[in-house]
C-alpha positions in Angstrom: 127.5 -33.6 75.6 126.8 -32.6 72.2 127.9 -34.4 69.4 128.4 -31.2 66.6 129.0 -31.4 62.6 129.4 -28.5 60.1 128.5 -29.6 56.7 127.6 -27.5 53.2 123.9 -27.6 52.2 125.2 -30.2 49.8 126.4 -32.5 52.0 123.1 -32.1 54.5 120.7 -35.6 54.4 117.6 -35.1 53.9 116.4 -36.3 57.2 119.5 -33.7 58.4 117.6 -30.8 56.5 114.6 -31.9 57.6 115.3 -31.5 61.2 117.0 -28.3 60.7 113.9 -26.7 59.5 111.5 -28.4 62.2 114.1 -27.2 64.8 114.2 -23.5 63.4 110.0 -23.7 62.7 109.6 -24.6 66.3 111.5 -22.0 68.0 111.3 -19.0 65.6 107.8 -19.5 64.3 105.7 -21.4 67.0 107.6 -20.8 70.4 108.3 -16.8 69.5 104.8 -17.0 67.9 106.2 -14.8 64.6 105.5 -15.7 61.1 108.1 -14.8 58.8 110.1 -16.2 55.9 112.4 -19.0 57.6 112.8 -20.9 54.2 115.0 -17.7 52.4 117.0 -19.3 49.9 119.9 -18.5 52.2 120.6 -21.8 53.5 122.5 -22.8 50.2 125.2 -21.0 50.5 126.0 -21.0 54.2 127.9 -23.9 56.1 125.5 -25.5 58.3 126.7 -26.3 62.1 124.4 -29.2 63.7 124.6 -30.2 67.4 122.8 -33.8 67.7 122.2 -35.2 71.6 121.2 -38.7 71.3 120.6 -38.1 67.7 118.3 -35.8 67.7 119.2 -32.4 66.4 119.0 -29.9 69.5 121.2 -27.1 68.4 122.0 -25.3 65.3 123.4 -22.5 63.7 124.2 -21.3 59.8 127.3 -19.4 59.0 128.5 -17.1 55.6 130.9 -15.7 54.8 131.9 -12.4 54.0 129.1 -10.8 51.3 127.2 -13.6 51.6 124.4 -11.9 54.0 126.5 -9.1 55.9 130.0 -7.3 54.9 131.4 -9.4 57.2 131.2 -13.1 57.8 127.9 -13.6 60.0 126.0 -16.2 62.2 122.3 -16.6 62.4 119.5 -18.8 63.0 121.0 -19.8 66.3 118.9 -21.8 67.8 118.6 -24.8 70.9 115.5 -26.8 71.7 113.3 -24.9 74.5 113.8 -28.1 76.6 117.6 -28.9 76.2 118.3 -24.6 77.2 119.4 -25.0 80.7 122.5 -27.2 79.7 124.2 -24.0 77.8 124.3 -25.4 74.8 123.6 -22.2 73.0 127.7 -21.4 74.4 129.1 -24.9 72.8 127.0 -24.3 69.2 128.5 -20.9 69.0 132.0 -21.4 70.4 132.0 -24.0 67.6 130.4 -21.7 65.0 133.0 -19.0 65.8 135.7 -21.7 65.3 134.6 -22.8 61.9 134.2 -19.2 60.3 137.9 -18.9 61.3 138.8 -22.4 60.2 136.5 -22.2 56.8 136.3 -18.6 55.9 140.0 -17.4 57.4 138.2 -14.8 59.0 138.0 -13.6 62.8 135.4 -10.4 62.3 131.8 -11.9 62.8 128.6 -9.5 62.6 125.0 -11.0 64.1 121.6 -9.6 64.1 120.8 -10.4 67.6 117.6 -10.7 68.9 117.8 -8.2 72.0 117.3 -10.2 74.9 119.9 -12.3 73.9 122.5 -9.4 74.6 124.2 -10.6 77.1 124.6 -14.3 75.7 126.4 -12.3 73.2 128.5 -10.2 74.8 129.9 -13.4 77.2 131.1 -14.9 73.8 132.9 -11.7 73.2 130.3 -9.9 70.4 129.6 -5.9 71.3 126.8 -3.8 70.2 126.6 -1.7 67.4 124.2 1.2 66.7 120.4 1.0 67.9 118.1 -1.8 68.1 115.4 -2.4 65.4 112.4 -4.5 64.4 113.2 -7.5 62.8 109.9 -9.9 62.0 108.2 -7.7 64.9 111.5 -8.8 67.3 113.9 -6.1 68.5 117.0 -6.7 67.3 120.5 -5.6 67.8 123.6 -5.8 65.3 126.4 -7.1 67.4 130.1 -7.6 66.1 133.2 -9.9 67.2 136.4 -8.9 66.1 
């Protein structure tokens, strides 16, 4: 069972930051073996969701709202520790991402960039696809919308 938090990039410790960016350098950069730009000034403005097991950070995603990276309000760097995968935790991090853009942002319309072998993840949380895939950071990618 995870234990989750959403907090601003204010009210993130440092350890708390810290862990966020080993968790995302880990899985994007090292595991997908693609170097890119993962510290983007972004994180400031986005609500940060954080799901701990045993106190250590194994899931996480960042949330903005509407303008803030899309038209629409948008999740992104989802990501779960390679070894903590087969307990579907991606499903609780974004079932409880879905519910804070509605609680903090009012909004139910949620636009990702997802990478796409994740499609059907996706589509069980009840995101459809929109227009063609593309390269992102040398990943296909697809833009997926909940509504």
């Amino acid at each position: 069972m995870l234990n989750i938090i959403t907090k601003t990039f204010q009210q993130l410790t440092t350890d708390e930051l810290y862990a966020i960016l080993q968790l995302r350098s880990e899985v994007f950069v090292v595991e997908q073996n693609c170097v890119y730009q993962d510290i983007d000034a972004k994180d400031q403005k986005a609500l940060h969701v954080l799901g701990f097991k045993n106190e250590v950070l194994v899931a996480y995603t960042r949330l903005f709202k509407p303008g803030d990276y899309f038209e629409n309000a948008s999740i992104g760097r989802v990501v779960v520790r390679q070894n903590e995968r087969q307990h579907k935790y991606g499903y609780d991090i974004m079932k409880v991402s879905i519910d804070a853009v509605q609680q903090h942002y009012n909004e139910t319309t949620i636009k990702i960039s997802a990478q796409e072998y994740l499609v059907n993840f996706y589509s069980n949380l009840g995101f459809k696809t929109i227009g063609n895939s593309y390269l992102e950071d040398g990943i296909p990618h697809v833009a997926m919308v909940k509504s």
